[in-house]
C-alpha positions in Angstrom: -61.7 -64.3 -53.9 -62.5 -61.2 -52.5 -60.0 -57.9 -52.7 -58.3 -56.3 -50.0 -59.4 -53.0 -49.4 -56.3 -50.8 -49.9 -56.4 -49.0 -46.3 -55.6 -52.6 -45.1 -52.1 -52.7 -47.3 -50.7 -50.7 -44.7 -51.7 -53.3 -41.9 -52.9 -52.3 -39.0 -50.6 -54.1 -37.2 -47.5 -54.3 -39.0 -43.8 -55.0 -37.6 -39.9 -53.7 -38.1 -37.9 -55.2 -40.4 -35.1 -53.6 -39.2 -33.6 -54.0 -35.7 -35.8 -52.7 -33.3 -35.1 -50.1 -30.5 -34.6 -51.5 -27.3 -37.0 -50.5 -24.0 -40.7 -50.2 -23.2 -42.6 -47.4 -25.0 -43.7 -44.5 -22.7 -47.6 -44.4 -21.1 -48.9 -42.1 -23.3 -47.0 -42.9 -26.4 -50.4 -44.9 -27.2 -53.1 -42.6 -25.7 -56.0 -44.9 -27.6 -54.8 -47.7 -25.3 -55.2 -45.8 -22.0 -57.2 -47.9 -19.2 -57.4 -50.8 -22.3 -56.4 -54.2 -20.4 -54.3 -55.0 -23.4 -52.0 -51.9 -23.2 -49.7 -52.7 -21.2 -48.6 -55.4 -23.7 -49.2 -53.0 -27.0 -46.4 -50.8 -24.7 -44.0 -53.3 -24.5 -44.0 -54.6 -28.0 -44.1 -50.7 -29.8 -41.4 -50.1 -27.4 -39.7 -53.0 -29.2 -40.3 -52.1 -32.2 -42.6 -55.1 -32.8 -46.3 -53.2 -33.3 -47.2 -50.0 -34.9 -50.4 -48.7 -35.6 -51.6 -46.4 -38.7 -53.6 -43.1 -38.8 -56.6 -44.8 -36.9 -54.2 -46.1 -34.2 -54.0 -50.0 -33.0 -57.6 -50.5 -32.9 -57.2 -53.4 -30.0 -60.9 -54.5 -30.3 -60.7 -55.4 -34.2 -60.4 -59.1 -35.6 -57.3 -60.0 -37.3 -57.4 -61.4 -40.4 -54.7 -64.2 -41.5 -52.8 -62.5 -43.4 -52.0 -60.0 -41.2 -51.6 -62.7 -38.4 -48.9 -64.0 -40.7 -47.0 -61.0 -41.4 -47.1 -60.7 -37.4 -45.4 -63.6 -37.1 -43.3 -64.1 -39.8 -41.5 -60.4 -39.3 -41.3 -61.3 -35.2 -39.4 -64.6 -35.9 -37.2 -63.3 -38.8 -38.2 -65.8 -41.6 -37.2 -65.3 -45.1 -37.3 -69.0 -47.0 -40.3 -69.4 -49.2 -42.4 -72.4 -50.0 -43.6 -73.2 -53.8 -47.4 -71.8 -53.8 -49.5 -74.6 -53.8 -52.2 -72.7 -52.3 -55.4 -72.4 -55.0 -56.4 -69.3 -53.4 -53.1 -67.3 -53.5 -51.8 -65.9 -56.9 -48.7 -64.8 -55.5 -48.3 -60.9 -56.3 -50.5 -60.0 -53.1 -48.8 -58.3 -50.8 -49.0 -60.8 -47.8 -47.8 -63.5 -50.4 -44.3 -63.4 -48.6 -45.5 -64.0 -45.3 -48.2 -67.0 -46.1 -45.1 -68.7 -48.0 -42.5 -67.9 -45.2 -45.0 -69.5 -42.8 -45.5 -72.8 -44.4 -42.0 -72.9 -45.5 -41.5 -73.0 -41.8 -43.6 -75.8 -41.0 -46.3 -73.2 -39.0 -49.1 -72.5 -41.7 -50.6 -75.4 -43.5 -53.8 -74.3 -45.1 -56.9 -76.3 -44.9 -55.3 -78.7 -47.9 -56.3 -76.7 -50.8 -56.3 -73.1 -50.0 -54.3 -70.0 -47.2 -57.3 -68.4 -46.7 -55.5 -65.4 -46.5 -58.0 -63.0 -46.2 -60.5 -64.3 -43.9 -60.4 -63.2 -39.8 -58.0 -65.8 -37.9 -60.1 -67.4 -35.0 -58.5 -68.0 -31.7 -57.9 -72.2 -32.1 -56.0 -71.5 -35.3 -53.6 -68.7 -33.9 -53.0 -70.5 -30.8 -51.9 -73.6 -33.0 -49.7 -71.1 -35.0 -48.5 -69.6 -31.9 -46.9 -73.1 -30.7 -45.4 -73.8 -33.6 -43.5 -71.0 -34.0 -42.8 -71.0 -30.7 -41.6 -74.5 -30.9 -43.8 -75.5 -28.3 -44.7 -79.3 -28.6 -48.3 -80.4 -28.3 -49.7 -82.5 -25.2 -49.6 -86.2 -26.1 -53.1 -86.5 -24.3 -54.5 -83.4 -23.8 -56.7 -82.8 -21.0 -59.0 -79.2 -21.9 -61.7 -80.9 -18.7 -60.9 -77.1 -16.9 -62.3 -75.1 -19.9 -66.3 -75.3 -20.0 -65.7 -75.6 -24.2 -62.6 -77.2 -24.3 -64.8 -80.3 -25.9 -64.9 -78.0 -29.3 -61.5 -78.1 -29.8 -60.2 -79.8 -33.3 -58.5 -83.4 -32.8 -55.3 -81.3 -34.7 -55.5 -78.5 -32.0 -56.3 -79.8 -28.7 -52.3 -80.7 -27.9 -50.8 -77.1 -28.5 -54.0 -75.8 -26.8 -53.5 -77.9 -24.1 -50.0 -77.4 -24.1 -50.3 -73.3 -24.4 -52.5 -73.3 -21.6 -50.7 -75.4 -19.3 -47.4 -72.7 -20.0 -49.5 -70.1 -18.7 -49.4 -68.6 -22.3 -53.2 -68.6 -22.9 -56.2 -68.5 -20.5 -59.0 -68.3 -22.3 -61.8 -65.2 -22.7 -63.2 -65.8 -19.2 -65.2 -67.6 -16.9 -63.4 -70.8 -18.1 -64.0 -70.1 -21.7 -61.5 -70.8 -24.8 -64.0 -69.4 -27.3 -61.6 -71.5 -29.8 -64.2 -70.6 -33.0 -64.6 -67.0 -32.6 -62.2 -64.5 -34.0 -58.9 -62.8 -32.2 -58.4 -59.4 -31.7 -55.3 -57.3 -31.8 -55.3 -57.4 -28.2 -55.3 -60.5 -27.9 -52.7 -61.6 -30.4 -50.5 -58.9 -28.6 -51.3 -60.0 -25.2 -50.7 -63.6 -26.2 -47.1 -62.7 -27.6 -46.5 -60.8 -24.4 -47.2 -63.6 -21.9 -45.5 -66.4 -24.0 -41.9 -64.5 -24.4 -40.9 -63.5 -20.8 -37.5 -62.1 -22.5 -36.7 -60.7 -26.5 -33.2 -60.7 -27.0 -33.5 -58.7 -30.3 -30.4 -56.2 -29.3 -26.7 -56.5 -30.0 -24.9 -58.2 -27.5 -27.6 -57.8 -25.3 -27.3 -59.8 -21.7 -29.6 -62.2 -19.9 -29.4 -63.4 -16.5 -31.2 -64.2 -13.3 -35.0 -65.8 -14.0 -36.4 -66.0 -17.0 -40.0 -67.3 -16.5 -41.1 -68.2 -19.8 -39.6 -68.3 -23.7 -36.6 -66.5 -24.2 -36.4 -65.3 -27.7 -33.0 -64.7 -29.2 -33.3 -62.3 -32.2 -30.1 -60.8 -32.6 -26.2 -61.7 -32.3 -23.8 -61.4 -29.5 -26.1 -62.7 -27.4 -24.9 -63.5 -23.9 -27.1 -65.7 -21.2 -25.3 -66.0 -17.2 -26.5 -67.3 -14.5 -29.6 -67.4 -15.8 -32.9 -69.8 -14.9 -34.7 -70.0 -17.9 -38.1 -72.6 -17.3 -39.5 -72.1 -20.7 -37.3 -72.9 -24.5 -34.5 -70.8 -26.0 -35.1 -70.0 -29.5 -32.9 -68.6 -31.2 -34.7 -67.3 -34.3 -33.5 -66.9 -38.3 -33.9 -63.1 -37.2 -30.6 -63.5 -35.3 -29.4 -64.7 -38.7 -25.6 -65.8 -38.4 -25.2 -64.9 -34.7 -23.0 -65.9 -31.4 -24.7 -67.0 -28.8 -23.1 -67.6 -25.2 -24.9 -69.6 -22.7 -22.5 -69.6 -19.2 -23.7 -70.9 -15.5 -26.9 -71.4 -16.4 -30.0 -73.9 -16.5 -32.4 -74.2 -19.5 -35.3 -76.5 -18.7 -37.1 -76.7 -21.7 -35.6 -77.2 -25.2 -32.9 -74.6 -27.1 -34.2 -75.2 -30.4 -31.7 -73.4 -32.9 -33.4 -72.3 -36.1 -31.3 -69.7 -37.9 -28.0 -70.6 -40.1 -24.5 -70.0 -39.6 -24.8 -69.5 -35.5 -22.2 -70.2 -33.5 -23.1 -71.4 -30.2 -20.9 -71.8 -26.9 -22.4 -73.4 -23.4 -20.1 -73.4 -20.7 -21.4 -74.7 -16.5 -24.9 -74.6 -18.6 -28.1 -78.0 -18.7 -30.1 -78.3 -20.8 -32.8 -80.1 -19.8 -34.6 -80.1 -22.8 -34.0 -80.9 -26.3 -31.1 -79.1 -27.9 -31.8 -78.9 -31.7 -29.9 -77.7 -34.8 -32.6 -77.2 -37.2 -30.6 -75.1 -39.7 -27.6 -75.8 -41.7 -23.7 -74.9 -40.9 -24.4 -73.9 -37.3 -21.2 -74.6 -34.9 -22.2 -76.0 -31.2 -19.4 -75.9 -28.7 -20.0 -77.5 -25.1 -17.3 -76.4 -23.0 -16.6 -77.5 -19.3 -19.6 -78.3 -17.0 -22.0 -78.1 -19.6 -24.6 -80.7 -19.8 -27.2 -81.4 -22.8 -30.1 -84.3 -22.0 -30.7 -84.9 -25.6 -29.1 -83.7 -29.0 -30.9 -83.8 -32.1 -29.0 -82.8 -36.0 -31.6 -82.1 -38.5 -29.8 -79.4 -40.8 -26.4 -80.0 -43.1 -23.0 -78.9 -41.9 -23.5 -78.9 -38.1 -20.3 -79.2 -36.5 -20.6 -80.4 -32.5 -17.5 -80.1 -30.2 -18.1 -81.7 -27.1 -14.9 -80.5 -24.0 -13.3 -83.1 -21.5 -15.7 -82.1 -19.0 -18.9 -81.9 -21.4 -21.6 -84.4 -21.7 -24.6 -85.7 -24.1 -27.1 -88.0 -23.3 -28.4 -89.0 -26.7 -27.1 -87.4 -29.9 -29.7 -87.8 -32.6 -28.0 -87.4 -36.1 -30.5 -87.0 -39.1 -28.3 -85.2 -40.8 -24.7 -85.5 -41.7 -22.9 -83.8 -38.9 -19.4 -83.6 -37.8 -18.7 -84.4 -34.0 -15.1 -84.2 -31.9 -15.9 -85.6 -28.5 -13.5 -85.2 -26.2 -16.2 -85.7 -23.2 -18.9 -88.1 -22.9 -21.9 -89.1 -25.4 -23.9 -91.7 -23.6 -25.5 -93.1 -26.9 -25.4 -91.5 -30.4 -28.5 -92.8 -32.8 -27.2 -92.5 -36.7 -29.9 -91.8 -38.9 -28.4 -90.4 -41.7 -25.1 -90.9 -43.8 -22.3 -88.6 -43.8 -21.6 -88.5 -40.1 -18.1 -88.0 -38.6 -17.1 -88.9 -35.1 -14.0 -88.1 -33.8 -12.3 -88.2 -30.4 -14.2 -90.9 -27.5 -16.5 -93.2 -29.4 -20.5 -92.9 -27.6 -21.2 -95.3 -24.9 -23.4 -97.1 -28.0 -24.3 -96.4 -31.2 -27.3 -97.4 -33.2 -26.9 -96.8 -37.0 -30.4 -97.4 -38.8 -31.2 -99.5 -41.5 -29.5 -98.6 -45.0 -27.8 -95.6 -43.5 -23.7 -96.1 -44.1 -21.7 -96.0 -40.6 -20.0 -93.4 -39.3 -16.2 -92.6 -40.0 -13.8 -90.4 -38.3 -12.1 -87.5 -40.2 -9.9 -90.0 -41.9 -12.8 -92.0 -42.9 -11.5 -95.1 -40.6 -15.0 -96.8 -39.0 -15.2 -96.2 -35.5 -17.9 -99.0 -35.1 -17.9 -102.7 -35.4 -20.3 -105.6 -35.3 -19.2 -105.6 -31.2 -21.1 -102.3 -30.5 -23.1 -101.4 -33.2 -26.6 -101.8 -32.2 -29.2 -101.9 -35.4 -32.2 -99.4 -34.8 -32.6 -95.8 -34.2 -35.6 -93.4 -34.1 -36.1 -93.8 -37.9 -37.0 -97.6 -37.3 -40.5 -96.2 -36.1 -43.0 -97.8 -38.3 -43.9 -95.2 -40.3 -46.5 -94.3 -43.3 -46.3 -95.6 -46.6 -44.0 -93.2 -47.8 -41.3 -93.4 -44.9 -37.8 -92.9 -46.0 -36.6 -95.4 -43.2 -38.4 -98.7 -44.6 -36.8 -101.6 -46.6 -38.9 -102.0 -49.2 -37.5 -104.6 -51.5 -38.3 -107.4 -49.6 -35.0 -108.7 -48.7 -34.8 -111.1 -45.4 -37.9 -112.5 -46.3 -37.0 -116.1 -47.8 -38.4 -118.6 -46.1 -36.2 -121.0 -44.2 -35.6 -124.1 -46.4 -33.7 -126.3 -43.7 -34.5 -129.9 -42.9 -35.3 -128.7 -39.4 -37.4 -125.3 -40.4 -40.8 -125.4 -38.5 -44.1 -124.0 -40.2 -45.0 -120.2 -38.5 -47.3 -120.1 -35.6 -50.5 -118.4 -36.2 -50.8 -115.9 -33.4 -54.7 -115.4 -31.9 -55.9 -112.5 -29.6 -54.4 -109.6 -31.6 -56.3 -106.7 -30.1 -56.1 -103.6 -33.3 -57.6 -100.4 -32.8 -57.2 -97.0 -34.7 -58.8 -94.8 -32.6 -57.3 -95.4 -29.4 -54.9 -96.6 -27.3 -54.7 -100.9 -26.5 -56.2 -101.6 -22.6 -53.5 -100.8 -20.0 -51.4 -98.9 -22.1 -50.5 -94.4 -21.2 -49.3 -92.1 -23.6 -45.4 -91.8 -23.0 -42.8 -90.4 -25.3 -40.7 -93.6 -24.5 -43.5 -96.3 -24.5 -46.1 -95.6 -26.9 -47.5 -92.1 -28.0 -51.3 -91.6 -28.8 -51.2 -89.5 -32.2 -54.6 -87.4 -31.6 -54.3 -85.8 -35.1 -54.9 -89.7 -36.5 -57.4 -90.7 -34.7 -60.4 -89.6 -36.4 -61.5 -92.6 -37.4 -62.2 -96.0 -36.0 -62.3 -99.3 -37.7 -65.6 -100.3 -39.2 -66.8 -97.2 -38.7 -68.6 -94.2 -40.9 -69.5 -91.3 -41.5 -67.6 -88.0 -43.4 -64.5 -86.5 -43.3 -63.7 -83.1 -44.4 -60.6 -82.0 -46.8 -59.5 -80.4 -43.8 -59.4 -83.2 -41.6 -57.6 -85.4 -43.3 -55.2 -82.6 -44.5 -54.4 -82.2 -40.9 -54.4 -86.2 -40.5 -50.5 -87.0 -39.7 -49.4 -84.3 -42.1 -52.0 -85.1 -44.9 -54.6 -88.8 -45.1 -52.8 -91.1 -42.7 -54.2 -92.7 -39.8 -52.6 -95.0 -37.0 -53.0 -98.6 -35.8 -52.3 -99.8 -32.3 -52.1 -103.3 -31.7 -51.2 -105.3 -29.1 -49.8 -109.1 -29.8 -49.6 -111.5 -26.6 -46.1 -112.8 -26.3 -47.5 -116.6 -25.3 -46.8 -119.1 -28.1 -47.8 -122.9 -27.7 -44.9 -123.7 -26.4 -42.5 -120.6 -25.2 -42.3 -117.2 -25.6 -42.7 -114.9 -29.2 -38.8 -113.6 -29.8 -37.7 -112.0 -32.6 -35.3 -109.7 -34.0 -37.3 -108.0 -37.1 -41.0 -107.1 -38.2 -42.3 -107.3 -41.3 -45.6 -106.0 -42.9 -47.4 -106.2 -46.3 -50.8 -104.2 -46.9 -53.3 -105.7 -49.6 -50.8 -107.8 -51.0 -48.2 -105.4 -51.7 -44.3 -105.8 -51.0 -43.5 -106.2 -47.9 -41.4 -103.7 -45.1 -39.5 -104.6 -42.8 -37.8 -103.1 -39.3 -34.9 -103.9 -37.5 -37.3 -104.4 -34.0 -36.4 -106.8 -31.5 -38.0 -108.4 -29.0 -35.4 -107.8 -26.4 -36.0 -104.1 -26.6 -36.5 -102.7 -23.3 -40.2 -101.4 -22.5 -38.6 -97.8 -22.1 -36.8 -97.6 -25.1 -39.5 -97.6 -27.3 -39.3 -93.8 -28.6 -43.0 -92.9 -28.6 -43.8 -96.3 -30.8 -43.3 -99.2 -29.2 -43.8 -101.2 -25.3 -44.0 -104.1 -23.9 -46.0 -105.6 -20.2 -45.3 -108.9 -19.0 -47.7 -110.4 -21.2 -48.0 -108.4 -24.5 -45.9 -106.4 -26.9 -47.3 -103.0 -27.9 -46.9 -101.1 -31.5 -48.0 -98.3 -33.1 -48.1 -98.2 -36.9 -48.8 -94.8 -39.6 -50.4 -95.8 -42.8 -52.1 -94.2 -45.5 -55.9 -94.2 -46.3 -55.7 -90.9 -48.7 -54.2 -89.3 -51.2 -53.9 -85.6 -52.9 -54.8 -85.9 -56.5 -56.0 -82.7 -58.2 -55.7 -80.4 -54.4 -58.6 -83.2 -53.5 -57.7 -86.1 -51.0 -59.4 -89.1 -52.0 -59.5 -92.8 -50.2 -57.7 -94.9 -51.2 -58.1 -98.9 -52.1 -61.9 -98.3 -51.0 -60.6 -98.3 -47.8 -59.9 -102.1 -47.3 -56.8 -102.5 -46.0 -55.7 -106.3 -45.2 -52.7 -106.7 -43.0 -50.3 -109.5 -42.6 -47.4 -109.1 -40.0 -44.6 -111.1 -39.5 -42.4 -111.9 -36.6 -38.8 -112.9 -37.9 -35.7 -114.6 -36.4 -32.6 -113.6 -38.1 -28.9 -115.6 -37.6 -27.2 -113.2 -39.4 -27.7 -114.8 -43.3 -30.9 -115.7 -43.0 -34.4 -114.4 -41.8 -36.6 -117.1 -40.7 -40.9 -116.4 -39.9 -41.8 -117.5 -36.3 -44.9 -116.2 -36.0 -47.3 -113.9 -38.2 -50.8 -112.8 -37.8 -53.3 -111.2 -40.0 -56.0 -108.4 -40.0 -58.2 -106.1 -41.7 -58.7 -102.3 -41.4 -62.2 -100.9 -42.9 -62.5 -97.4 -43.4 -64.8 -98.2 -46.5 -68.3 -96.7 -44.5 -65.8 -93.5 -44.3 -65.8 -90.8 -47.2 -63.9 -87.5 -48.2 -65.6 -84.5 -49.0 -64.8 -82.6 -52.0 -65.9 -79.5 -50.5 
């Protein structure tokens, strides 16, 4: 590995960590950047407190290596938790070490599966990707990059946040219709694309927002107050802010408030949210007073407390996390994916509980469900990949029926299976069924080779997807059923809590149905780490058997089942 040259340890760029001075830096504050197309941008964000040169000034035309990309980042957003190393190519004493590890422990920087690469110059795909994550900007389920004359070179793992990052107006290429994804970013451009993606930084005290906001607004400091504000990109309210108050009044977020410090405590009065509104760290307190209205609401962190007011509404509340809720409003439908949950107050319109996961209780610990209105599902019943914590793995339900009066399965014929694609007839919805670009790099009976990187990237690490589509004709009636079950190559079998009476809409990305045929979409795995090398797995045979079950409450009973094969075996994994 080579060594940093020492001038570098000051970074070029580098960024506060204390709270930075409010208000745009003065014209000639940065006389290198005079008639420079990036300086306006390098203004704002010195004036912020954000960018600093060194004795050679910001030197907007020079690359950007990685690890000063990181430190960028990392400083902007506030992050502070640490992953375990597990790069081969960072020892951990480097200076940037903090930042590489802050990144990944955020879920932003990945690595190529074995190493940082720290020091090398950060091309323009990788920092756009980086960008959207941070920025909690979701990738484009089928991205379309037709209107860039390269957009064909982007990576199968970055084409959706390009996509997406270009369609917010955040990135517009180099010119003439150009991404120029593989060469290398400047400092002007990492600054400019900063600038256009946050059209507001909240990063003083008690600072207050109101009137449009035509882009992110990023929250990085407490006492934070939003009124009659318009804001058409996300709120984010950043671990910078750290434990911070955050008043949202009269106003209308339509994208997602994505909450990803600790400790906040958050108040919405007269205020939608159109979007998602997500607790992503632990002991945050959400209050939703009069008039205010949240789409969807998703727990992931522990310790949330959620107190909905009389005239305060939820469309879905998505606990995957133990959370504790007083609703004295409205919750259309709560989806409980995780033990530990409390609801007091009005009970949701429905409640699914998944699989295995206890009900929830009120403070007392009395159940406020019963077989009447629980509904068995949730988002964690997606079939997931081998590992997924959601799937019953011991085989239970599976008995066969041993009545007088049991009937032998039905042996359905024209599953269509693909793993590159979407089945005939089917769009990419986030309610029907999703297409998952980062899985499908490889097609059934195919060949050819796959880097480490590719399948690093491959649904968070060697898993690929399978989309099939069953008719719903039997010989005589129509397939029903209330659970699915799957074995790979002979292994024990998982099953799902998936009927066949679920609506087309309510699918949650993985499942649909037509008139004619059910749709699913699966995640397997075809590779494992061993060593910081993925490998194939099983020699990349991979024999399915599904089955379609009936349940009556005691008993689970096969009515139809099918069988297929999935060869990756022409595939193979680099060791480079």
């Amino acid at each position: 590995m080579r060594k940093i040259p020492a001038a570098l340890l000051a970074l070029t760029l580098t960024v506060s960590l204390t709270a930075p001075q409010a208000g745009a830096a003065k014209a000639d504050s940065l006389p290198e950047l005079n008639g420079h197309w990036s300086q306006s941008a390098f203004q704002r964000w010195h004036g912020y407190g954000i960018v600093e040169g060194d004795d050679r000034g910001m030197r907007p035309d020079d690359a950007m290596m990685v690890s000063e990309f990181a430190a960028l980042l990392s400083r902007t957003m506030g992050y502070t938790e640490q992953a375990e190393n597990r790069y081969a190519d960072l020892k951990g004493d480097e200076w940037y070490a903090p930042y590489i590890l802050q990144l990944t422990a955020a879920g932003i920087l990945e690595g190529d599966g074995v190493n940082c690469n720290a020091t090398e110059l950060m091309s323009r795909e990788r920092a756009t990707v980086l960008f959207a994550r941070a920025l909690g900007i979701r990738p484009s389920q089928v991205p379309d990059l037709s209107g860039f004359v390269d957009g064909d070179s982007a990576a199968a793992w970055s084409a959706g946040y390009i996509d997406a990052m270009a369609k917010a107006g955040i990135i517009q290429g180099v010119g003439n219709h150009t991404l120029a994804l593989s060469a290398d970013i400047t400092r002007a451009s990492v600054v400019t694309v900063l600038d256009n993606a946050v059209a507001e930084y909240a990063n003083q005290k008690n600072a207050q927002v109101t009137g449009d906001v035509d882009g992110i607004l990023l929250v990085a400091a407490d006492g934070v107050t939003v009124e009659e504000a318009n804001v058409t990109g996300g709120v984010l309210v950043t671990p910078k802010a750290g434990e911070a108050t955050l008043t949202v009044t009269g106003s209308t977020l339509e994208g997602d408030l994505l909450v990803g410090t600790s400790g906040a405590d958050l108040t919405l009065t007269g205020t939608e949210v159109r979007g998602e509104l997500a607790l992503a760290g632990d002991g945050n307190s959400l209050t939703l007073g009069k008039g205010a209205q949240a789409a969807q609401v998703t727990v992931d962190g522990d310790e949330n407390t959620i107190a909905v007011g009389e005239e305060a509404a939820i469309g879905t509340l998505t606990a995957r996390a133990a959370v504790a809720v007083d609703n004295q409003g409205a919750i259309d439908k709560a989806q409980i994916q995780a033990g530990g949950v409390v609801l007091d107050g009005a009970k949701p319109g429905a409640i699914e509980v998944a699989e295995g996961v206890d009900a929830p209780t009120d403070s007392e610990g009395n159940p406020v469900v019963d077989d009447s209105d629980q509904v068995p599902g949730g988002e964690d019943q997606t079939p997931g990949g081998e590992d997924s914590e959601d799937e019953d793995t011991d085989g239970e339900g599976m008995e066969e029926d041993t009545e007088e009066d049991a009937q032998e399965p039905v042996v359905l014929s024209g599953v269509v299976v693909s793993t590159h694609e979407l089945p005939d007839g089917v769009t990419s919805t986030e309610t029907g069924l999703s297409f998952d670009e980062s899985t499908a790099l490889v097609q059934n009976g195919g060949s050819g080779t796959l880097t480490q990187a590719q399948v690093a990237a491959m649904g968070g690490g060697g898993e690929y997807t399978v989309y099939f589509a069953v008719p719903q004709a039997l010989t005589e009636g129509t397939l029903q059923f209330d659970k699915i079950s799957r074995a790979i190559n002979g292994g024990d079998p998982t099953t799902w809590s998936i009927s066949s009476q679920t609506g087309a809409e309510e699918g949650s990305g993985w499942w649909t149905k037509s008139e004619d045929h059910y749709f699913f979409k699966w995640g397997a795995v075809f590779a494992q780490e061993a060593d910081g090398l993925y490998q194939m797995t099983d020699g990349g045979i991979y024999d399915y058997t599904l089955s379609f079950l009936k349940s009556d409450g005691e008993t689970d009973s096969v009515v139809a089942t099918c069988a297929f094969r999935i060869d990756l075996s022409g595939y193979t994994i680099s060791e480079e």
